[in-house]
N, C-alpha and C positions, 0 to 999 in steps of 0.2 A: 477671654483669658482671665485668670486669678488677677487679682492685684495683689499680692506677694505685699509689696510696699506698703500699702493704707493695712493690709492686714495683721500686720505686725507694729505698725505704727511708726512708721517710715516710708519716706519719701526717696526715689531714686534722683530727683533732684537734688534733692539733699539743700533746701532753704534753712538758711540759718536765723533762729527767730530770736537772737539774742546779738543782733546788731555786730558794732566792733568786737565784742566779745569773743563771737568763732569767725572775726573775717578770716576767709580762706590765706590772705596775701599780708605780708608784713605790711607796717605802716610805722609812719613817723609822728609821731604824736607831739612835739615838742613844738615842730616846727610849724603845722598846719591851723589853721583858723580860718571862724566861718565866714564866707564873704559878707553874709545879709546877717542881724540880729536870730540867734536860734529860739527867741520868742515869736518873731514874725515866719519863721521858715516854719515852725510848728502849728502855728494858724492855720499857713497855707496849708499845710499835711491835712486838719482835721476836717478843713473847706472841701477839702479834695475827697476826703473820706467819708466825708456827710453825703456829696454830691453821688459818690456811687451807690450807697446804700440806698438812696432816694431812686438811680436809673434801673437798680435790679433788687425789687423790696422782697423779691420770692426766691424759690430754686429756678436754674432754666438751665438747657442743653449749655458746657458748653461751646459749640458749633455755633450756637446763634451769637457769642459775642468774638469766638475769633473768625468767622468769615469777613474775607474782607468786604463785601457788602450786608455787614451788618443791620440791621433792624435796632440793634440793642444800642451798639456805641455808635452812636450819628454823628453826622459833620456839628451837627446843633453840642450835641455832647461834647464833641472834643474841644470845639472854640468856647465853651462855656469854661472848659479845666484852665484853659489856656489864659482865662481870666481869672481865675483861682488867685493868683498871685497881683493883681494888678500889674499897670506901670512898671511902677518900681523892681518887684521881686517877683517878674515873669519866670526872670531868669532860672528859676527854683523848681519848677512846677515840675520839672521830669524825675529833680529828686525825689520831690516827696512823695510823688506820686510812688514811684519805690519803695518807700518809709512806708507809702500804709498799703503796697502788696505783703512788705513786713508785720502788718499790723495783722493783717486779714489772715495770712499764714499761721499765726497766736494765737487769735481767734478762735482758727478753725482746730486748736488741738485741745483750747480750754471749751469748747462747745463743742463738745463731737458731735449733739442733734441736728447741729449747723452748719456741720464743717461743709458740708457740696456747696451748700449758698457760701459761707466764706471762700473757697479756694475758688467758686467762679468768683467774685468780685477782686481775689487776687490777680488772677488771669484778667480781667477787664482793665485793672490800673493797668496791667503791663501794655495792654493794648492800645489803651490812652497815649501811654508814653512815648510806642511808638507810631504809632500816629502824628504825634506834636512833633516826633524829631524829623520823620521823612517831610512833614510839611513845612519845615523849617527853609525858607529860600537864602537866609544869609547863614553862609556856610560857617565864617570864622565868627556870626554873633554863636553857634549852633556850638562850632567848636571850645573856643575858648571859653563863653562864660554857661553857657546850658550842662556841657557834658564833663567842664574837666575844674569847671569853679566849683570849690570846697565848700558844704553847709552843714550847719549843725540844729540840731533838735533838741530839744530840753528833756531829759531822763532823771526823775526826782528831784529837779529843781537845780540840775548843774546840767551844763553843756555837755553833749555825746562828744565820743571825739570826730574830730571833721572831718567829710569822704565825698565826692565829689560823686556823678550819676554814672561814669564808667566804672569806680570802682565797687559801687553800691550794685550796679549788675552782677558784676564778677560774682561779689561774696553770696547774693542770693539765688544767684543761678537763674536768670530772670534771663530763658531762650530767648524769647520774646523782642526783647528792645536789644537784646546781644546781636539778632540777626537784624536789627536797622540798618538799611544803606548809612545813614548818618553814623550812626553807629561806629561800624566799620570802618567806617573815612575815617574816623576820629582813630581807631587801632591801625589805623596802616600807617599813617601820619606819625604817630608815636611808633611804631616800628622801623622806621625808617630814620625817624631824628627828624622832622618836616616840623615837627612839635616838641619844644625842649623846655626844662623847668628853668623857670628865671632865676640866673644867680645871686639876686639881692635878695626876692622870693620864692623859695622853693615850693609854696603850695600854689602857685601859679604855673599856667604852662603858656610861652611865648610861639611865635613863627621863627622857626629857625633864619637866623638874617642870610645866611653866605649860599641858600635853597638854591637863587639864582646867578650866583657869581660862579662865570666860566674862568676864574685863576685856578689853575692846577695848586697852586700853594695858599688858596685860602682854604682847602680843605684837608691841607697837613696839619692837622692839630688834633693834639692827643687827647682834648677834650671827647672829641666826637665818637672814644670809644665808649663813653656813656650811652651810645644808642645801641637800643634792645638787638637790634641784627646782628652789630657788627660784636659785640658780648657773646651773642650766642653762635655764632659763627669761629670764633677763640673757641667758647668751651667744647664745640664740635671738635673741634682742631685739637686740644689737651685730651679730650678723653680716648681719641683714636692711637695717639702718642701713649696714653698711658695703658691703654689694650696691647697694643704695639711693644715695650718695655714688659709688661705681664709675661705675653707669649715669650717673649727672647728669655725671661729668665724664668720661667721653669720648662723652656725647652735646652735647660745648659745648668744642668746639676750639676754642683760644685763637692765631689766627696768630702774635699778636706772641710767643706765647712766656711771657708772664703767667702766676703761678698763681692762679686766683682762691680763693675762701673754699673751695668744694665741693672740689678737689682739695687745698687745706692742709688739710683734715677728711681724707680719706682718706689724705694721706701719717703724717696723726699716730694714726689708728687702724694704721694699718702698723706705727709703729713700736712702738707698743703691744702689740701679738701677736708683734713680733719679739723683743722683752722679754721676753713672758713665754715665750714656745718656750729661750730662751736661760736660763731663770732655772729653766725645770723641767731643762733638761738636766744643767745644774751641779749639781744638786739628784740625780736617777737617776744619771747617766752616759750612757754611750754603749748601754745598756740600755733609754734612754727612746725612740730612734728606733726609729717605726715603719714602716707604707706611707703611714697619712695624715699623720704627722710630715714626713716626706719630700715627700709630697705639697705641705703647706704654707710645706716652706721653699722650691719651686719659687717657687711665688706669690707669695712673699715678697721672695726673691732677685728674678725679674722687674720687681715694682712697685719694689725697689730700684733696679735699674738704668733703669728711665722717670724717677726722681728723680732720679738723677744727670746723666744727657742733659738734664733739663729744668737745670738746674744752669750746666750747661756753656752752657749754648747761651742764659742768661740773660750768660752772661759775654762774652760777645760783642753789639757795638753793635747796636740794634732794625734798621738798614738792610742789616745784613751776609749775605752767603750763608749761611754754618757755622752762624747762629743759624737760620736758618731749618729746614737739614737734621737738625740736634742737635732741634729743637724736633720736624721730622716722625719722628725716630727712638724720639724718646719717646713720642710717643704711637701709632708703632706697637709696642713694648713693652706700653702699656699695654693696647690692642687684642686686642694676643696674649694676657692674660689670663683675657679674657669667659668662657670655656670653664671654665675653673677657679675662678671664681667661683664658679659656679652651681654645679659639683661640690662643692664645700668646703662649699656649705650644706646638703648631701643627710650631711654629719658629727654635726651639730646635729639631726639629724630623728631617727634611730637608734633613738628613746624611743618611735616610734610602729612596730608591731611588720611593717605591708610594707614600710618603709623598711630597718629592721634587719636584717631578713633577707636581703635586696636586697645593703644592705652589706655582710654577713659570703659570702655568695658572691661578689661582686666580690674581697673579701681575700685568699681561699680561691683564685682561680682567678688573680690576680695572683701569687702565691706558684706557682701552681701553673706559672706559665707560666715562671719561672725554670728550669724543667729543658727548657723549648724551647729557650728562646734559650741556654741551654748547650751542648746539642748544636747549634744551629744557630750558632754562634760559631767552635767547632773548624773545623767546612763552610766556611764563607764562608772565612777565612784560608787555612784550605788551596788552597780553589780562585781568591782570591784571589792566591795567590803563582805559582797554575800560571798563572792569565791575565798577570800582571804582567812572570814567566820570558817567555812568548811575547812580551810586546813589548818588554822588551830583546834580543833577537833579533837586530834591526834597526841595534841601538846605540840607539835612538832610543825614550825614555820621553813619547810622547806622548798614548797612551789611557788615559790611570788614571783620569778623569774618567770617560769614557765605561763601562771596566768598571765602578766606582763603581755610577754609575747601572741598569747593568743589570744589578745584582746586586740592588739594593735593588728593581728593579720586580719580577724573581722572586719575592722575601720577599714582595710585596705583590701575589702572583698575577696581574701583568701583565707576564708574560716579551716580552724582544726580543727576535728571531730575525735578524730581516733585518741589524742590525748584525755581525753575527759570518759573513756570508757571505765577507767580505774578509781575517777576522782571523786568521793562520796556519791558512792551510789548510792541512788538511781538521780540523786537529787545536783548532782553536776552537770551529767551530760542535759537533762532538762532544761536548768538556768539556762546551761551554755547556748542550747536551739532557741532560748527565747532572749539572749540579748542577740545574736546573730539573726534574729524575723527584726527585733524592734531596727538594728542599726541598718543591716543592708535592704529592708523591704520598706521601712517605714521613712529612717532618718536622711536615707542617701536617695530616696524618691523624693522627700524634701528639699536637697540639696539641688536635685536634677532641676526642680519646678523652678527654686528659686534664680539660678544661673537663666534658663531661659524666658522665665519673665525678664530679669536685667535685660540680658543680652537683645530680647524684642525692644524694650524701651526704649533702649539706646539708637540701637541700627534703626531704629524709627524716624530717629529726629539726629541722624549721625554728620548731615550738615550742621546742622544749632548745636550739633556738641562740638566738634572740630572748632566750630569760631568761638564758642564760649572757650574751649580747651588753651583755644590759640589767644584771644584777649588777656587768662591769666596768664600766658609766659608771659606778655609784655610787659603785663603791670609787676610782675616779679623785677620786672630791670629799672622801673619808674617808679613806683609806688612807695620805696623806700632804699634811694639809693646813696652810695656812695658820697662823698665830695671827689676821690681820687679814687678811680677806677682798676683796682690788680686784681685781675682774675685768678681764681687757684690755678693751679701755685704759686703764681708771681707772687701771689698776696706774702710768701715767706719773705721777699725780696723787701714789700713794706716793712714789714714787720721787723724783720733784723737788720734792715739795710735805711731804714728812714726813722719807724715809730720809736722806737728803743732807744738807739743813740741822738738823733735830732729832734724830734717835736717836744721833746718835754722842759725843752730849754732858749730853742729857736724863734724868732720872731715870723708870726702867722704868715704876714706875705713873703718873708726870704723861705720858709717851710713850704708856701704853697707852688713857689719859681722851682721848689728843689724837686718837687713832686713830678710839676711840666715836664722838669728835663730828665728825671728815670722814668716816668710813661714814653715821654718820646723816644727813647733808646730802647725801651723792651719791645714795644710797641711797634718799632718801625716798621719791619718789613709789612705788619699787617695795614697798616697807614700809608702806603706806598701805593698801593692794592688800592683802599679806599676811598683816598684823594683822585684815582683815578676814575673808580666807579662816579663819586658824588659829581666831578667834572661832567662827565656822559652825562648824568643825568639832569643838570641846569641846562645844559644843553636845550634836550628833550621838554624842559620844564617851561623853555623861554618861547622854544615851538609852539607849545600847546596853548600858552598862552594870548601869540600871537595870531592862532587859529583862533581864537577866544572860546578855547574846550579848556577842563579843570588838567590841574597841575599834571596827574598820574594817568594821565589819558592817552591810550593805544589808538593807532590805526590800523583796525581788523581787513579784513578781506573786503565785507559788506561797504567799507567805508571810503574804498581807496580811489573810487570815482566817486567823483561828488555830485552827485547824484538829485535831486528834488524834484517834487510835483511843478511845473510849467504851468505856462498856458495851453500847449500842445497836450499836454498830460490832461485839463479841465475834466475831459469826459471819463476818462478813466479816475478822477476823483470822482467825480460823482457818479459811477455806478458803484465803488465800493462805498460810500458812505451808504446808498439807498440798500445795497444787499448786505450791511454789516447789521449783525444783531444787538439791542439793549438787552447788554448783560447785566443793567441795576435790575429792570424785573425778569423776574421767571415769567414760565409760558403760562402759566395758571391766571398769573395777575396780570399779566397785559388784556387776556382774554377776559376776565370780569372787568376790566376798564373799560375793553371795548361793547360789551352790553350793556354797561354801563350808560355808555354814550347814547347808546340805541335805544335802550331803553327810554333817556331823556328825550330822544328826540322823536318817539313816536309819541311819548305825552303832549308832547307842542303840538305834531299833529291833531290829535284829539283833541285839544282845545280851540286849535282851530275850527275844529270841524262842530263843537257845541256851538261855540259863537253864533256860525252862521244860522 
């Protein structure tokens, strides 16, 4: 099949080769710093970069370095990377190893004669990497300071800002070391709150202490709505309420123009989410727009302006006309949004893995569709001006409407014909059959390829997208969070009810006691719920441990007799060790091994046999 993506000079991964610049995830720049010196984290990067270019100095398949019994990346390979760093700044190796698929990613767009040999040695770090993580046996060394310890790199002689190797996957889209078991442990641990940022150090992340305490009341605390779950599981909860409030008010049209209670709920969860879109903006920049950003400030911007109609058209007397029509205009405004409603909740679903996948091919092909209507832009304007030229002709500008129109029903594969029988002849209806061949034969078989290249790319590797998908929700809740936790719309509750009237005057810790006790009271009922769940689940944690199996660990079916090879069993091990295959070699190379051998050992004979 095409490559759509290298053909155009994009990637459906979409690696970002300009570091923190395009990270996909907010970040807090203020607060993070690098564990190790970013002159020595940079070494190790170049160590690490010199080393692959020396293990793959040509092009190659490739298949021959992501098998997992490679040829290319050997055990010899990866323990060498592993020393990259020494001693000291082992701990770094997985970043940088990162840093320089970043590198090799740059590479390969400023060398295009290069770029296969650059994008395999990207793919090789990433393989390296995980490699190093699955063979990592100390979980919390793996945890705490390999994947979630902040390093920085020197970029024209100043410090990058500091990102740790989970976040450095995220941004680069790096499937790869995304789909590591370690990996993974490391995202579900932070999805659960198992791993929390330290309150003295925020670019640190500790063991949650209370993991194993069975008190039902150490896990009432408003803190722990800082964990990505129980966040996302709220915004679950607000956006079904705010679906919910949608439907009730424009299924209860108000003639006079009235707001009742149902649409004052809905205009103030509006403004709630308009808050806080505006409050992470300030916060990233112009970095934090994305498609579904954009998406909801449509939504946004709509229900705003049904609020202002609704506004206007209260300002005028109950018997007047203008209040009647402002009143009908609002709530077809608000009408117009039903659609995006229901879209905007399918954002919130993501967590569950058809949903996710779903959505990263919609992303994928929305992106994808910006090189249609780029060429299809240039088109239209062009032949735009030539239909326009024809009817100044006349003197007379009076079909631009009608071109308009049948330009737009072309894009939407229902061409007119019969109008352009009249329109400069003979030289109208011509144009008109030759933008209708370029747009519907040419530009929308374009469009067709491009959507099912995506959509193969994706549904290809739609597990490595789900858990990439599912990694950045998390780090959305960790990467750059809070100190006090008010999910839209509570965030108005901050806002007019704490930031405004008290923090600009109030002493830090009596501000931060006031905070505890308005989370705990909005909070509660969902804290009720939680402290329950966390309970069960030390429970569960104290079990496993006691089995001496990892924390999150199930008893399957296979598991529940416990089961092992005996001495009774001896013979039944050992017929299957003798009939199990070596799956290091193929059947080619065992079989030259073994002539190999034979070969050797009929030379002894023949020497024996000179002797005598």
């Amino acid at each position: 099949m095409v490559q759509w993506g290298k053909l155009f000079g994009a990637s459906h991964h979409h690696e970002r080769s300009s570091g923190e610049r395009n990270a996909l995830l907010p970040t807090r720049r203020n607060d993070a710093s690098s564990a190790i010196s970013s002159t020595e984290v940079t070494k190790v990067a170049l160590r690490l970069k010199h080393q692959v270019e020396t293990v793959i100095p040509c092009e190659i398949d490739e298949d021959r370095v992501t098998t997992p019994l490679s040829g290319v990346i050997t055990a010899a390979v990866v323990e060498t990377s592993k020393q990259a760093g020494g001693s000291e700044h082992k701990s770094c190796v997985v970043y940088c190893l990162l840093i320089c698929k970043k590198w090799f990613k740059k590479q390969s767009l400023l060398e295009p004669w290069d770029a296969d040999l650059h994008l395999v040695r990207a793919t090789a770090c990433e393989v390296i990497a995980k490699r190093i993580i699955e063979g990592e046996e100390d979980m919390d060394y793996l945890l705490e300071h390999v994947l979630l310890k902040r390093f920085s790199i020197l970029i024209d002689g100043d410090d990058s800002p500091a990102a740790n190797a989970v976040e450095t996957a995220v941004d680069l889209h790096a499937l790869t070391v995304i789909g590591s078991s370690g990996y993974q442990k490391c995202i579900q641990y932070l999805w659960r709150g198992w791993l929390v940022q330290d309150d003295c150090d925020t670019s640190r992340f500790v063991p949650y202490e209370d993991k194993t305490n069975t008190s039902y009341w150490a896990h009432l605390d408003p803190d722990r709505m800082r964990v990505p779950k129980y966040q996302n599981a709220l915004q679950i909860i607000f956006s079904v309420i705010f679906l919910g409030l949608y439907t009730g008010a424009i299924n209860t049209v108000n003639p006079t123009g009235d707001i009742d209670p149902v649409e004052a709920l809905l205009y103030i969860f509006t403004l709630g989410f308009i808050c806080d879109e505006f409050s992470k903006f300030w916060k990233v920049g112009r970095f934090y727009l994305g498609f579904w950003n954009m998406f909801n400030f449509t939504l946004y911007i709509l229900l705003t302006t049904s609020f202002v109609t609704r506004m206007i058209a209260l300002g005028h007397p109950e018997d007047n006309h203008q209040r009647k029509n402002f009143n009908n205009l609002s709530y077809n405004f608000l009408a117009f949004t039903a659609p995006m409603f229901w879209m905007r909740l399918m954002l919130y679903f993501d967590t569950f893995r058809f949903f996710g996948a779903m959505l990263v091919v919609v992303k994928i092909m929305m992106k994808e569709s910006l090189i249609f209507f780029a060429l299809l832009g240039f088109v239209i304007i062009g032949f735009f001006q030539a239909f326009i030229g024809m009817d100044l002709v006349d003197s007379d500008l009076d079909a631009t409407s009608f071109i308009f129109q049948a330009m737009a029903n072309t894009v939407m594969s229902s061409p007119d014909f019969d109008g352009f029988d009249n329109f400069a002849p003979p030289f109208g209806i011509i144009l008109y059959y030759i933008f209708t061949f370029v747009v519907m034969v040419i530009l929308l078989n374009v469009l067709v390829a491009l959507y099912n290249s995506a959509y193969s790319d994706i549904t290809e590797n739609a597990i490595d997208e789900y858990m990439a998908l599912f990694a950045q929700k998390c780090l959305q809740f960790v990467r750059a969070p809070d100190e006090n936790v008010f999910i839209a719309p509570l965030n108005l509750v901050e806002l007019f009810c704490l930031v405004l009237p008290f923090e600009w005057w109030m002493a830090k810790p009596t501000y931060e006691r006031l905070n505890d006790i308005v989370m705990g009271v909005l909070y509660s009922p969902l804290l009720v719920v939680t402290a329950f769940l966390e309970q069960r689940s030390a429970w569960v944690i104290k079990d496993n441990r006691r089995r001496g199996e990892e924390d999150e660990d199930t008893i399957e079916e296979w598991e529940q007799l416990d089961w092992k090879p005996h001495n009774e069993d001896d013979k039944w091990v050992k017929m299957v060790k003798e009939t199990s295959p070596d799956i290091k070699m193929d059947f080619t190379t065992k079989e030259v091994l073994k002539l190999k051998d034979e070969v050797a050992e009929m030379k002894e004979m023949l020497a024996k046999l000179l002797e005598r």
